[in-house]
PyMOL Python script that loads the backbone (N, CA, C, O; Angstrom):
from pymol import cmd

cmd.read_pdbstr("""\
ATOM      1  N   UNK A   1     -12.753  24.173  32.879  1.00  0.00           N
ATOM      2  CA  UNK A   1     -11.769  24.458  31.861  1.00  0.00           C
ATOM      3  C   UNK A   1     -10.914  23.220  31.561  1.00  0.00           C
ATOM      4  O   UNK A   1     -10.849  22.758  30.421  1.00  0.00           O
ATOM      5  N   UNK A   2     -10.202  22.644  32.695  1.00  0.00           N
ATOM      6  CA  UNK A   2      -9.799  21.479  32.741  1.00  0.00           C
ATOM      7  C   UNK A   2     -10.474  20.256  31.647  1.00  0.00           C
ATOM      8  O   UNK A   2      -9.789  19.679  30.802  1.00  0.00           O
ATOM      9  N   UNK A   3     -11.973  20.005  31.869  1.00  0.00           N
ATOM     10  CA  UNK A   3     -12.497  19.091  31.344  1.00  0.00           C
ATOM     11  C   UNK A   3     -12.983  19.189  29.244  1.00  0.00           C
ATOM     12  O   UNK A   3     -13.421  18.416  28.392  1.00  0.00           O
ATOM     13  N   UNK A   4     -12.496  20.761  29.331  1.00  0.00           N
ATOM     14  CA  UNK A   4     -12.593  20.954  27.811  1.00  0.00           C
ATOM     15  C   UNK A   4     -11.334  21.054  27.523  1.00  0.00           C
ATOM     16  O   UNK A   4     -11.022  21.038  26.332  1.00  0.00           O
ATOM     17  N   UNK A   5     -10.661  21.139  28.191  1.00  0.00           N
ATOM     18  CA  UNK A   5      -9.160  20.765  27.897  1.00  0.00           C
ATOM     19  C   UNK A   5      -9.036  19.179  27.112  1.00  0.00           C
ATOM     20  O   UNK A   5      -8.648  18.737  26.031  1.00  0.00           O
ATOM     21  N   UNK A   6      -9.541  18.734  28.210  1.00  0.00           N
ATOM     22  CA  UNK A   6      -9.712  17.103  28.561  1.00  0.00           C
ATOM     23  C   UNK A   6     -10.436  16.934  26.931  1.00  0.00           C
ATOM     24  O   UNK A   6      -9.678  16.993  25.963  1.00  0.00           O
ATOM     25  N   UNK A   7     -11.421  16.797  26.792  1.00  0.00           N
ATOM     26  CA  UNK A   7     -12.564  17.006  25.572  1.00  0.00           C
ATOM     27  C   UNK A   7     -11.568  17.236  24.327  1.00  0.00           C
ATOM     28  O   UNK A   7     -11.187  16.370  23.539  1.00  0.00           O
ATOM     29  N   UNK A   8     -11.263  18.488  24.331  1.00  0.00           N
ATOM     30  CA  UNK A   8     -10.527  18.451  22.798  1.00  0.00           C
ATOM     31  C   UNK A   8      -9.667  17.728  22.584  1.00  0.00           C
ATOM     32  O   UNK A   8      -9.801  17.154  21.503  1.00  0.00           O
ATOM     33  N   UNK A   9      -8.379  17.343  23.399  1.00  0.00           N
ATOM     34  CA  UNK A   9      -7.263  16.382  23.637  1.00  0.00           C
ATOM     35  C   UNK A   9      -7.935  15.372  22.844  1.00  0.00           C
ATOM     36  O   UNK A   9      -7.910  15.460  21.616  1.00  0.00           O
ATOM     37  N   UNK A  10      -8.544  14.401  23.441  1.00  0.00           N
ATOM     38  CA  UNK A  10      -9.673  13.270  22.716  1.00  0.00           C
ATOM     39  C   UNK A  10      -9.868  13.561  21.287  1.00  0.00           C
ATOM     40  O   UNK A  10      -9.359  13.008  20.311  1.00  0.00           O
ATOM     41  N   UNK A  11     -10.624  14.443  21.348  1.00  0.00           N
ATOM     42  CA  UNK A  11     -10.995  14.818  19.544  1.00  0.00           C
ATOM     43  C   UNK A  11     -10.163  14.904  18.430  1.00  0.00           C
ATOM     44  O   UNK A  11     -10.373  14.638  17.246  1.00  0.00           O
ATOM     45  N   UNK A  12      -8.972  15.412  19.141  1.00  0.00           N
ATOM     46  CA  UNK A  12      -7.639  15.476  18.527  1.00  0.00           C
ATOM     47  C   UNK A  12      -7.265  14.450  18.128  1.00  0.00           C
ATOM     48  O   UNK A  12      -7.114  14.254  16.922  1.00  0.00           O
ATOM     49  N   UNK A  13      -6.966  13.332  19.251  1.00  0.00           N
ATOM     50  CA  UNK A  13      -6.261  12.507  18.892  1.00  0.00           C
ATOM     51  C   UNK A  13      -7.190  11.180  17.967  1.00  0.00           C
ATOM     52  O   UNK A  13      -6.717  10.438  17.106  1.00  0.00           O
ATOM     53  N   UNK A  14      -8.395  11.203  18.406  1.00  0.00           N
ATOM     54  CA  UNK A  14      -9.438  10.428  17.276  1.00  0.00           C
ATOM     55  C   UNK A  14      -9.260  10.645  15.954  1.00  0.00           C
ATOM     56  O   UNK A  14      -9.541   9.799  15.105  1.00  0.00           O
ATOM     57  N   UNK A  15      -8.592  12.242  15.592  1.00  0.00           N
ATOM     58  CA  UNK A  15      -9.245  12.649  14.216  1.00  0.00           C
ATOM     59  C   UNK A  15      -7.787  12.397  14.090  1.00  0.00           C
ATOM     60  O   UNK A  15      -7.727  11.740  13.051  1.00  0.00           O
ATOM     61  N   UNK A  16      -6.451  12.548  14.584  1.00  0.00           N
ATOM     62  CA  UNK A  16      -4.937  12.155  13.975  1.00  0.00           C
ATOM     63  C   UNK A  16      -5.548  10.502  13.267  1.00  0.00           C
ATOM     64  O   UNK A  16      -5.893  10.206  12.123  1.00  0.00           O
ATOM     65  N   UNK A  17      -5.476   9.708  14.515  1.00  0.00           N
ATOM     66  CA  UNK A  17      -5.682   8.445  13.874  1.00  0.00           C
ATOM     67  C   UNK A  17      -6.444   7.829  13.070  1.00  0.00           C
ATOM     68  O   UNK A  17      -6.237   6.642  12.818  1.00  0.00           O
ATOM     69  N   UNK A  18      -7.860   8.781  12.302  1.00  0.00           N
ATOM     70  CA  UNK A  18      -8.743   8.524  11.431  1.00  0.00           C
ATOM     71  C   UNK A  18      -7.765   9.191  10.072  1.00  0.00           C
ATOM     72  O   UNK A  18      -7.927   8.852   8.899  1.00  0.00           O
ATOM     73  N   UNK A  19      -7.092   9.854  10.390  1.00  0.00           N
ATOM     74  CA  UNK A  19      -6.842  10.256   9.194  1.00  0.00           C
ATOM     75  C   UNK A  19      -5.263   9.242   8.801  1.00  0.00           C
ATOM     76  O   UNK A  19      -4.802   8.881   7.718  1.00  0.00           O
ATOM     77  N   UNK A  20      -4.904   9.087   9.859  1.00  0.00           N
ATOM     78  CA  UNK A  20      -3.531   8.042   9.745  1.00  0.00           C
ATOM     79  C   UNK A  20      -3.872   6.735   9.115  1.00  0.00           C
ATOM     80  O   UNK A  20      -3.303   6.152   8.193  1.00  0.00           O
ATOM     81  N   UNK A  21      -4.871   6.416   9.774  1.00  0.00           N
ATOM     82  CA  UNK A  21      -5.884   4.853   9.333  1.00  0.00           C
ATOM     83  C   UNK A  21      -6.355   4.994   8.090  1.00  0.00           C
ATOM     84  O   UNK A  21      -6.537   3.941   7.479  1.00  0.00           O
ATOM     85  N   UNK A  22      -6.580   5.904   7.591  1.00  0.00           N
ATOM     86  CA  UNK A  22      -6.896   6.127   5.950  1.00  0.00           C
ATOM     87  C   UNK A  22      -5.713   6.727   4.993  1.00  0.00           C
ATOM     88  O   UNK A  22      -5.849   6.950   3.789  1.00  0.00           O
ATOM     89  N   UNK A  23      -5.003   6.858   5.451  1.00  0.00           N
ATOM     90  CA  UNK A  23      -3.440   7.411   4.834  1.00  0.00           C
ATOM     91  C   UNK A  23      -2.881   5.720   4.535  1.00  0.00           C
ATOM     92  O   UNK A  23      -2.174   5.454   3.562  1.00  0.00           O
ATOM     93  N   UNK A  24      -3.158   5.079   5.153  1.00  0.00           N
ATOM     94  CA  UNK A  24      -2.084   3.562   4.917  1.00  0.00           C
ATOM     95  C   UNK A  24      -3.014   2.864   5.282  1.00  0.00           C
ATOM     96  O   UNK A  24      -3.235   2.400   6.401  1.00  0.00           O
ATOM     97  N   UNK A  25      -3.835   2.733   3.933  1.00  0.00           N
ATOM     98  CA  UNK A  25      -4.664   1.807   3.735  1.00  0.00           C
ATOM     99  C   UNK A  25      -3.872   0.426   2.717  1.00  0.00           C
ATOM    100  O   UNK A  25      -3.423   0.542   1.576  1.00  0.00           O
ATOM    101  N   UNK A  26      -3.888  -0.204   3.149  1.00  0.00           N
ATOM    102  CA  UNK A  26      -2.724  -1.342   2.251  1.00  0.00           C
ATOM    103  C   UNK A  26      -4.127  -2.535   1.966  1.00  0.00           C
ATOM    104  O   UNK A  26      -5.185  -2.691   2.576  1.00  0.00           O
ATOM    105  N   UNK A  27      -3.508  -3.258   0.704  1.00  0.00           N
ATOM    106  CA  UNK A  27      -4.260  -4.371   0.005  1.00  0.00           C
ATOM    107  C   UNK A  27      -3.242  -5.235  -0.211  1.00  0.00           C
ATOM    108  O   UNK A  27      -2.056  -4.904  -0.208  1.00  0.00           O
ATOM    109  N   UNK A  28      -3.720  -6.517  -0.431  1.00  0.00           N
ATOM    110  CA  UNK A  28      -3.208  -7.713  -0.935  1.00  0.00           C
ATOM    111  C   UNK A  28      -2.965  -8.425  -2.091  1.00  0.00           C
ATOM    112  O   UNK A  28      -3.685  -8.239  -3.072  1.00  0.00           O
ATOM    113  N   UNK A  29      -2.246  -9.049  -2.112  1.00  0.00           N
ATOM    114  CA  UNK A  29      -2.879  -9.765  -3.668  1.00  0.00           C
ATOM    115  C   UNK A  29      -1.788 -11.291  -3.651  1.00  0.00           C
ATOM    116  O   UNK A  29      -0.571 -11.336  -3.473  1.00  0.00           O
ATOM    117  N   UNK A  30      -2.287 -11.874  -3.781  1.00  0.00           N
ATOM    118  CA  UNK A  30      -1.495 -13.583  -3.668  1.00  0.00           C
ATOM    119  C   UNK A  30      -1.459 -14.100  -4.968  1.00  0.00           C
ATOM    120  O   UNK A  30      -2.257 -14.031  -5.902  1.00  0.00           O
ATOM    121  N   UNK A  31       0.203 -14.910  -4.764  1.00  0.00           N
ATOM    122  CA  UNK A  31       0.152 -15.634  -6.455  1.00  0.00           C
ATOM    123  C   UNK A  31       1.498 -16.088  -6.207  1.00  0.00           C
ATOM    124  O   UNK A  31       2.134 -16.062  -5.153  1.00  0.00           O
ATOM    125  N   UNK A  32       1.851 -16.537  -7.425  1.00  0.00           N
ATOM    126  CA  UNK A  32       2.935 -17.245  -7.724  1.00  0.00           C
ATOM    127  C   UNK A  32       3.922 -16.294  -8.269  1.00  0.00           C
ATOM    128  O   UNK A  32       3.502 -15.620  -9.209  1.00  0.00           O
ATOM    129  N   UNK A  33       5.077 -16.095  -7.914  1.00  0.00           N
ATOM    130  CA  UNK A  33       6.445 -15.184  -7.816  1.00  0.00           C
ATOM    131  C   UNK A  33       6.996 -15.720  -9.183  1.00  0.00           C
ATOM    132  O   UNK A  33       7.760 -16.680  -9.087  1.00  0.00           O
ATOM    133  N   UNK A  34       6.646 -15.106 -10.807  1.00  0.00           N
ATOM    134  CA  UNK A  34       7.448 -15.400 -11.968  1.00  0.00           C
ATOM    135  C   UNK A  34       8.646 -14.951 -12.476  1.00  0.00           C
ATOM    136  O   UNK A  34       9.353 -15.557 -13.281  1.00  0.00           O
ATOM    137  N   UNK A  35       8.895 -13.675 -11.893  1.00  0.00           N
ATOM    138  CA  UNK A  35      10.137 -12.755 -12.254  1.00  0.00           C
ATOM    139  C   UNK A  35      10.792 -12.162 -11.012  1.00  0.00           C
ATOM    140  O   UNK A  35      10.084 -11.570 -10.197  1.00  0.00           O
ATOM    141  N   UNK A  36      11.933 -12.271 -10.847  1.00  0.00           N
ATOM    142  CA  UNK A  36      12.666 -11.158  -9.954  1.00  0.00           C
ATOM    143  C   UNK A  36      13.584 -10.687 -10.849  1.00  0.00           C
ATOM    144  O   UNK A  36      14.263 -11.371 -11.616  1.00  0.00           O
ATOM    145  N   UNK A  37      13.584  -8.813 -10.661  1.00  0.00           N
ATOM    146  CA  UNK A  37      15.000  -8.494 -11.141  1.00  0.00           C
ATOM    147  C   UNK A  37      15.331  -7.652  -9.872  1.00  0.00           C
ATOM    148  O   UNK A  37      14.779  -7.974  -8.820  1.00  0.00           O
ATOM    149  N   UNK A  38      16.408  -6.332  -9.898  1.00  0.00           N
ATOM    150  CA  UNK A  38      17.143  -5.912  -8.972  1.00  0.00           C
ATOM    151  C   UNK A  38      15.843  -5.008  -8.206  1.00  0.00           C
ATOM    152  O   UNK A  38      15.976  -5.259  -7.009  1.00  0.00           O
ATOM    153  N   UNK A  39      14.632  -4.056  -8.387  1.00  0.00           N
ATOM    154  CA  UNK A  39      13.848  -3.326  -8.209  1.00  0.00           C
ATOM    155  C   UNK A  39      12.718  -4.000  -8.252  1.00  0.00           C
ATOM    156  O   UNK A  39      11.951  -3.833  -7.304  1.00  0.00           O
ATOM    157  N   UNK A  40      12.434  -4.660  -9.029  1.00  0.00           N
ATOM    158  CA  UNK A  40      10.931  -4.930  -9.357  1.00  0.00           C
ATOM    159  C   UNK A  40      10.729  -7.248  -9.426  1.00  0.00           C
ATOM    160  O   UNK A  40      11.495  -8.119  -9.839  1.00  0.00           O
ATOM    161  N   UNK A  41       9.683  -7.286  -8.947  1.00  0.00           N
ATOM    162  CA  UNK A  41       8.952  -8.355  -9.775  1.00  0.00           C
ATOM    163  C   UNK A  41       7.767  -8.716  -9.740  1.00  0.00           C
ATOM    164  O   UNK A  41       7.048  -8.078  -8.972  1.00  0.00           O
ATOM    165  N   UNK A  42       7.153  -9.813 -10.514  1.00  0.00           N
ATOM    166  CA  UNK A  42       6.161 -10.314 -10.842  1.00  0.00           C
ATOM    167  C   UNK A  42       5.270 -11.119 -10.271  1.00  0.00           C
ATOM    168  O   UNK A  42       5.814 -11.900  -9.490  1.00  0.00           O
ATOM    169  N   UNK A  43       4.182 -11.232 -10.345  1.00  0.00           N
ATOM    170  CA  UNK A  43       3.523 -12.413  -9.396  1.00  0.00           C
ATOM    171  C   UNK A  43       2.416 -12.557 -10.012  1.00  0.00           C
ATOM    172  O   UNK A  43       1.671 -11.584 -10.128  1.00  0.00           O
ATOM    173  N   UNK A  44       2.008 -14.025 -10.632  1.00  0.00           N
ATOM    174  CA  UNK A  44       0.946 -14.564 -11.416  1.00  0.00           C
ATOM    175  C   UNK A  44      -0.197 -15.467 -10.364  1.00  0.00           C
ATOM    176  O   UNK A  44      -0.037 -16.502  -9.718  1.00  0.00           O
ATOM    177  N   UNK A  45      -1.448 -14.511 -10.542  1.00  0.00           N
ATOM    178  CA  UNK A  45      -2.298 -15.164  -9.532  1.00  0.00           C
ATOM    179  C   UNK A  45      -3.272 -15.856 -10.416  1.00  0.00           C
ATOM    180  O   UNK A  45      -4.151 -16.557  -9.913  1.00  0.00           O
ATOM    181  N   UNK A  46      -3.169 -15.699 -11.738  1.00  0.00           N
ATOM    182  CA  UNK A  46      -3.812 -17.063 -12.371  1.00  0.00           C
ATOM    183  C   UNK A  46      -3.651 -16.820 -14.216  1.00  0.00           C
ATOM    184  O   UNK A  46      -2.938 -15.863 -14.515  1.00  0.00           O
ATOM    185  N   UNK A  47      -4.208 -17.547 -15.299  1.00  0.00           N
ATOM    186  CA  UNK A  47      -3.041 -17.414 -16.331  1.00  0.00           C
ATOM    187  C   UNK A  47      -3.430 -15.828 -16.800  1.00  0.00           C
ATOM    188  O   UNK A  47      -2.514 -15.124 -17.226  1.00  0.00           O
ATOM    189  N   UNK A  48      -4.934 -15.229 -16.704  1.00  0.00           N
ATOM    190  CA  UNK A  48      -4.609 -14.113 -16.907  1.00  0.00           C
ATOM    191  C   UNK A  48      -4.128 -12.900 -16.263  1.00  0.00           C
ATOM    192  O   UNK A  48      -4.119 -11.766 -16.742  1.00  0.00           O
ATOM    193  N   UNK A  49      -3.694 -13.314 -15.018  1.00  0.00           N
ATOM    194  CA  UNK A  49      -3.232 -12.086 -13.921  1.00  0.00           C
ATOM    195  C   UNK A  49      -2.217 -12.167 -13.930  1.00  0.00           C
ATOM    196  O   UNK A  49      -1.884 -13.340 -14.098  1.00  0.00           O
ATOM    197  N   UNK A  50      -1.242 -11.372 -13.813  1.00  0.00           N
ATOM    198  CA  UNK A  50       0.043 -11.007 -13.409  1.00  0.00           C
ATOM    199  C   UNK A  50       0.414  -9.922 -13.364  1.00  0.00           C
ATOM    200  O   UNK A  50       0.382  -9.181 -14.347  1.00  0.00           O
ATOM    201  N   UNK A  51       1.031  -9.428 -11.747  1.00  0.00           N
ATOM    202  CA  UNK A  51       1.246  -8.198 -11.723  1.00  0.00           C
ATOM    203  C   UNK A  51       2.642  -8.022 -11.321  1.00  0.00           C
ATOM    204  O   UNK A  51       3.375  -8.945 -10.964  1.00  0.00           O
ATOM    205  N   UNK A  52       2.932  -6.935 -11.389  1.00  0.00           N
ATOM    206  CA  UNK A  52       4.617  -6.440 -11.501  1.00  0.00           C
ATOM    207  C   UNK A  52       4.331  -5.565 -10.158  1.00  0.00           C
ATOM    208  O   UNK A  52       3.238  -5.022  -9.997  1.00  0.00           O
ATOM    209  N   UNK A  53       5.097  -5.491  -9.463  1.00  0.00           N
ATOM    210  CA  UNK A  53       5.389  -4.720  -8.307  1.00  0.00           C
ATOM    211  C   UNK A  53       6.980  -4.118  -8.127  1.00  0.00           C
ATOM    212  O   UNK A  53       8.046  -4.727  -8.214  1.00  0.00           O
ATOM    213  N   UNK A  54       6.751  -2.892  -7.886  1.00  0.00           N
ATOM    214  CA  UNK A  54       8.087  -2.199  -7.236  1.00  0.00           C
ATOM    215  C   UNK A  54       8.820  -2.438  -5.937  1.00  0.00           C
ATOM    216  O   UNK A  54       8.105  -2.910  -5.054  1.00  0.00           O
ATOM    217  N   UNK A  55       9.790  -2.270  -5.693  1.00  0.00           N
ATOM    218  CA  UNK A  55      10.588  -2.728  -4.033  1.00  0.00           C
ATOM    219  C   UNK A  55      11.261  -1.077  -3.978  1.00  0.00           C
ATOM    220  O   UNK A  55      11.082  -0.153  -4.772  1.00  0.00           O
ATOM    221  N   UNK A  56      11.878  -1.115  -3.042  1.00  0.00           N
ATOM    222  CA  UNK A  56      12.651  -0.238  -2.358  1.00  0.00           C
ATOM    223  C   UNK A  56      13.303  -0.843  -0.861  1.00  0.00           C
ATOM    224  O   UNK A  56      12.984  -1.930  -0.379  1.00  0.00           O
ATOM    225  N   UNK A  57      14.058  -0.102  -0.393  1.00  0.00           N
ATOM    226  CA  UNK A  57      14.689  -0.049   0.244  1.00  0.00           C
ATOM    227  C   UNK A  57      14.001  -0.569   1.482  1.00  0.00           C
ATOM    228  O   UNK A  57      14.555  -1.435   2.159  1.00  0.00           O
ATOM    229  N   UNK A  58      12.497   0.050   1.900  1.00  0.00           N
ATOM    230  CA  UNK A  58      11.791  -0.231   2.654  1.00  0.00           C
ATOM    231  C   UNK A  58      11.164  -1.688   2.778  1.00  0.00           C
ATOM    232  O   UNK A  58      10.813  -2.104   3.883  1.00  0.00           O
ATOM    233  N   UNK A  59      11.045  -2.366   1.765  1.00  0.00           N
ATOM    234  CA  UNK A  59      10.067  -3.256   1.544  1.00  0.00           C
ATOM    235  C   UNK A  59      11.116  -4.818   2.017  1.00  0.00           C
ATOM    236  O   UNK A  59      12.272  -5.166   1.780  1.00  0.00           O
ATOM    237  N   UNK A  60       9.791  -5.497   2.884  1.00  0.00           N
ATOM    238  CA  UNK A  60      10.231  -6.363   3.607  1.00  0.00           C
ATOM    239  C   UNK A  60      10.033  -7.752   2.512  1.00  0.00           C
ATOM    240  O   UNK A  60       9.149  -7.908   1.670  1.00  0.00           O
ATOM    241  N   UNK A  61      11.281  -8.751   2.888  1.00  0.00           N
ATOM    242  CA  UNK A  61      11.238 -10.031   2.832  1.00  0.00           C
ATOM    243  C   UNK A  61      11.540 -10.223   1.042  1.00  0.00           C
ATOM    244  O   UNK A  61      10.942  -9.444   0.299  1.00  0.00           O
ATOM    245  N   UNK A  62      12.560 -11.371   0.373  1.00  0.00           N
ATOM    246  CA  UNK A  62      13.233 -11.449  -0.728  1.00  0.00           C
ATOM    247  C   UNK A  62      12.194 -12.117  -0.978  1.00  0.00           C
ATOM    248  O   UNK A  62      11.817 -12.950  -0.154  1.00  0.00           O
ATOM    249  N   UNK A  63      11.450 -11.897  -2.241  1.00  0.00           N
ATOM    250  CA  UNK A  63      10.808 -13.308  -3.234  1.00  0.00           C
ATOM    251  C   UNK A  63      11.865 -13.721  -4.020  1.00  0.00           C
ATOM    252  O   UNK A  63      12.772 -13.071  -4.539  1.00  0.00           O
ATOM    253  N   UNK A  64      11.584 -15.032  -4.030  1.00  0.00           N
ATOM    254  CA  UNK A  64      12.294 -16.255  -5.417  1.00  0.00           C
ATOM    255  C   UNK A  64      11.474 -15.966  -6.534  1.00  0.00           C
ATOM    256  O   UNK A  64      10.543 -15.162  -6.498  1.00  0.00           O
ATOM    257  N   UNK A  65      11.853 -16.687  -7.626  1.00  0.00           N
ATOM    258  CA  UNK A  65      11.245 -17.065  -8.480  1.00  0.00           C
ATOM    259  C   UNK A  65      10.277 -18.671  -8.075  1.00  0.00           C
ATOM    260  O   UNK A  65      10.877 -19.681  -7.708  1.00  0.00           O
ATOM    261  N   UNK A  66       8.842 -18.628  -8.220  1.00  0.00           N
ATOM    262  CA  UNK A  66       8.353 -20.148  -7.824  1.00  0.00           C
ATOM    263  C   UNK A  66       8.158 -20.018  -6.532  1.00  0.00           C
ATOM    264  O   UNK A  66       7.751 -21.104  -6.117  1.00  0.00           O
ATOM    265  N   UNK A  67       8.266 -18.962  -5.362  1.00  0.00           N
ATOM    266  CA  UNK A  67       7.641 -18.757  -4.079  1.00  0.00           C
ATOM    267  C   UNK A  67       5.770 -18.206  -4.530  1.00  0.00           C
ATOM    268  O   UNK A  67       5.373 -17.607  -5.530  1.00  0.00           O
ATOM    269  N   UNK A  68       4.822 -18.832  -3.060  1.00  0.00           N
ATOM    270  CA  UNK A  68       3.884 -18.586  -3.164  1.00  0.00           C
ATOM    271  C   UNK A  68       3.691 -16.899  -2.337  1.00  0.00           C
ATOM    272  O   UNK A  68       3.347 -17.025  -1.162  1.00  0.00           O
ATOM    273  N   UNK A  69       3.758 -16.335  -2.514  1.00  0.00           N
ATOM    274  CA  UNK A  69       3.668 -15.050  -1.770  1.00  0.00           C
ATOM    275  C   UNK A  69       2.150 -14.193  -1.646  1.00  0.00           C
ATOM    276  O   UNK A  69       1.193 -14.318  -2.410  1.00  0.00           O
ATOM    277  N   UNK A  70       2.246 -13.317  -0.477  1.00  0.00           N
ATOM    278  CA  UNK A  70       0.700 -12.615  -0.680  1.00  0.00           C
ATOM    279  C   UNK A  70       1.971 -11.039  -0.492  1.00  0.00           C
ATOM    280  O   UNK A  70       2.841 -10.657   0.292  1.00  0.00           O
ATOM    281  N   UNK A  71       1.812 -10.929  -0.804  1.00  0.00           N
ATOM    282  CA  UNK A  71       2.209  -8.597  -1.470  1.00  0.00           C
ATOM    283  C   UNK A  71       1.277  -8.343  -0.603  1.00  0.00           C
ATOM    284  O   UNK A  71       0.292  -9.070  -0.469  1.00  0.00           O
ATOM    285  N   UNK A  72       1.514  -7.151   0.165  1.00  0.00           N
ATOM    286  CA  UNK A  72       0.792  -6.292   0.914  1.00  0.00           C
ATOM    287  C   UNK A  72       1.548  -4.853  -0.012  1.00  0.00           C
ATOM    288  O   UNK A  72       2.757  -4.645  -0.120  1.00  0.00           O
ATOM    289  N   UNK A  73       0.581  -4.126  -0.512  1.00  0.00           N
ATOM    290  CA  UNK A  73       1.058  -3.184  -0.985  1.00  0.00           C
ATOM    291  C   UNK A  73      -0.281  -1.689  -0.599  1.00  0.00           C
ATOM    292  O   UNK A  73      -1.281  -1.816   0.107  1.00  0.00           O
ATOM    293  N   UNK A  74       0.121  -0.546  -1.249  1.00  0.00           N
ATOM    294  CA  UNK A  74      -0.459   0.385  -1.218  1.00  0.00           C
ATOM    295  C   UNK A  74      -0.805   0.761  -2.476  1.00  0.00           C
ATOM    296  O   UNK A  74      -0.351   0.182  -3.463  1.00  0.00           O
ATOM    297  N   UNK A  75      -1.748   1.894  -2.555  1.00  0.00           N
ATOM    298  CA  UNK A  75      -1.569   2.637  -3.960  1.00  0.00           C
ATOM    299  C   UNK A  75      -2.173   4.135  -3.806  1.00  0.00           C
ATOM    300  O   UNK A  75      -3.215   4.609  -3.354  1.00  0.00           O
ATOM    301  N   UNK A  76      -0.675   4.775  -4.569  1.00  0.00           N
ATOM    302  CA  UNK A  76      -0.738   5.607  -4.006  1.00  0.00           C
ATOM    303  C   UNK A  76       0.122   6.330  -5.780  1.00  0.00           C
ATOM    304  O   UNK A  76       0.987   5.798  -6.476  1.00  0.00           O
ATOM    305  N   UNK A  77      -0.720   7.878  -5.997  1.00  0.00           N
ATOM    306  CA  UNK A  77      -0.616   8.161  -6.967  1.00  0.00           C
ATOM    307  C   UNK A  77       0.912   9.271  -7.010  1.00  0.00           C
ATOM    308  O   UNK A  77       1.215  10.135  -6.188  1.00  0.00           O
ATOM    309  N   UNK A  78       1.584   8.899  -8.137  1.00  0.00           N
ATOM    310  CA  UNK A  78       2.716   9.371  -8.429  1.00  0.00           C
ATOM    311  C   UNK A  78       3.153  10.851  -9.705  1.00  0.00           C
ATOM    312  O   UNK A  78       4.075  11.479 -10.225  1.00  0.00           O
ATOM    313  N   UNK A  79       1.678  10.699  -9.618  1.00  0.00           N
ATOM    314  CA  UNK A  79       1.721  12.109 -10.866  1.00  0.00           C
ATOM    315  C   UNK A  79      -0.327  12.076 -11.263  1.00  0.00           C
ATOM    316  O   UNK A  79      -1.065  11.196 -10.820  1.00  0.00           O
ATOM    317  N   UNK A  80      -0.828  13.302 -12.194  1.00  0.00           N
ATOM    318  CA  UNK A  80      -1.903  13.364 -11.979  1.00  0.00           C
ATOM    319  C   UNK A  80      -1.870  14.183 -13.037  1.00  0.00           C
ATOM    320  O   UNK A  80      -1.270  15.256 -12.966  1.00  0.00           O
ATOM    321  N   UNK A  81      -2.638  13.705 -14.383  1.00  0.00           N
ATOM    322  CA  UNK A  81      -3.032  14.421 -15.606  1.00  0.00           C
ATOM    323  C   UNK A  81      -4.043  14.668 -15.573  1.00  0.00           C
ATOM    324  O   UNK A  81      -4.893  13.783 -15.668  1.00  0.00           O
ATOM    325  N   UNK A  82      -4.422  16.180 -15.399  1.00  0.00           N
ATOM    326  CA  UNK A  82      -6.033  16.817 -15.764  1.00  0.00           C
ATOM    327  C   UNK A  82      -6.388  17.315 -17.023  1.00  0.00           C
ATOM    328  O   UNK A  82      -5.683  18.127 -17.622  1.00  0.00           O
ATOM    329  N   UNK A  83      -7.394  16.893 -17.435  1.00  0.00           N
ATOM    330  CA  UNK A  83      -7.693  17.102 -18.805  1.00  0.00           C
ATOM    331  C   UNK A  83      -9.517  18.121 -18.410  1.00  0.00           C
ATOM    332  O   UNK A  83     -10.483  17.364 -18.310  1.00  0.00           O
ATOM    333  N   UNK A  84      -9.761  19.391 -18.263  1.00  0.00           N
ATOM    334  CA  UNK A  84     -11.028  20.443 -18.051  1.00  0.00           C
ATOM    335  C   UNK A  84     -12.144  19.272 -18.593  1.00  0.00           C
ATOM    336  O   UNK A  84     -12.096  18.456 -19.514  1.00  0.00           O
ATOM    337  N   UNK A  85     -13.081  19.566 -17.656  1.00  0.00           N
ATOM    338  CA  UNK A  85     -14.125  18.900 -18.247  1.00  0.00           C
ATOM    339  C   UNK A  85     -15.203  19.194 -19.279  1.00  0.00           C
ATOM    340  O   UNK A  85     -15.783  20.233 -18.962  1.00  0.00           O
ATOM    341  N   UNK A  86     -15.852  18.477 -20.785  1.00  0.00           N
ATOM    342  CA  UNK A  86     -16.654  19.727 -21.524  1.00  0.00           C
ATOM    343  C   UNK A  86     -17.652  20.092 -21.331  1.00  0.00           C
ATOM    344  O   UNK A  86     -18.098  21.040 -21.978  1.00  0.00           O
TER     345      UNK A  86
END
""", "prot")
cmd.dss("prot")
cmd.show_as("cartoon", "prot")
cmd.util.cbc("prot")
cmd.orient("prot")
């Protein structure tokens, strides 16, 4: 009894951290820091890329304007329009 005790414990805790490990899946993206305002800024990783990123409260470390930075970010959906399929 003990050892299926033992057994599921394991299984448990494999399947928490498979699903934790895919919950905060984070990406990168490197470039040159063009805009800061109070929430948000910019970062140009070449003349046609540039992306805008959000901050909060959480989010580590100030960009300048003209810093080389790499963003570690997530993505993660904030609303969800279904349109039936025909």
């Amino acid at each position: 009894m003990k050892r299926l005790l033992a057994v599921c414990v394991v299984i448990l805790t494999v399947v928490t951290l498979a699903i934790t490990m895919a919950a905060t899946k984070t990406y990168q993206f490197t470039g040159v820091v063009k805009t800061v305002d109070k929430d948000t800024f910019s970062v140009e990783k070449s003349a046609s890329e540039t992306w805008t990123f959000s901050t909060d409260t959480g989010t580590k470390g100030t960009p300048k304007v003209g810093d080389k930075v790499t963003v570690t970010y997530k993505m993660v959906a904030t609303g969800i329009e279904v349109k039936p399929a025909k």
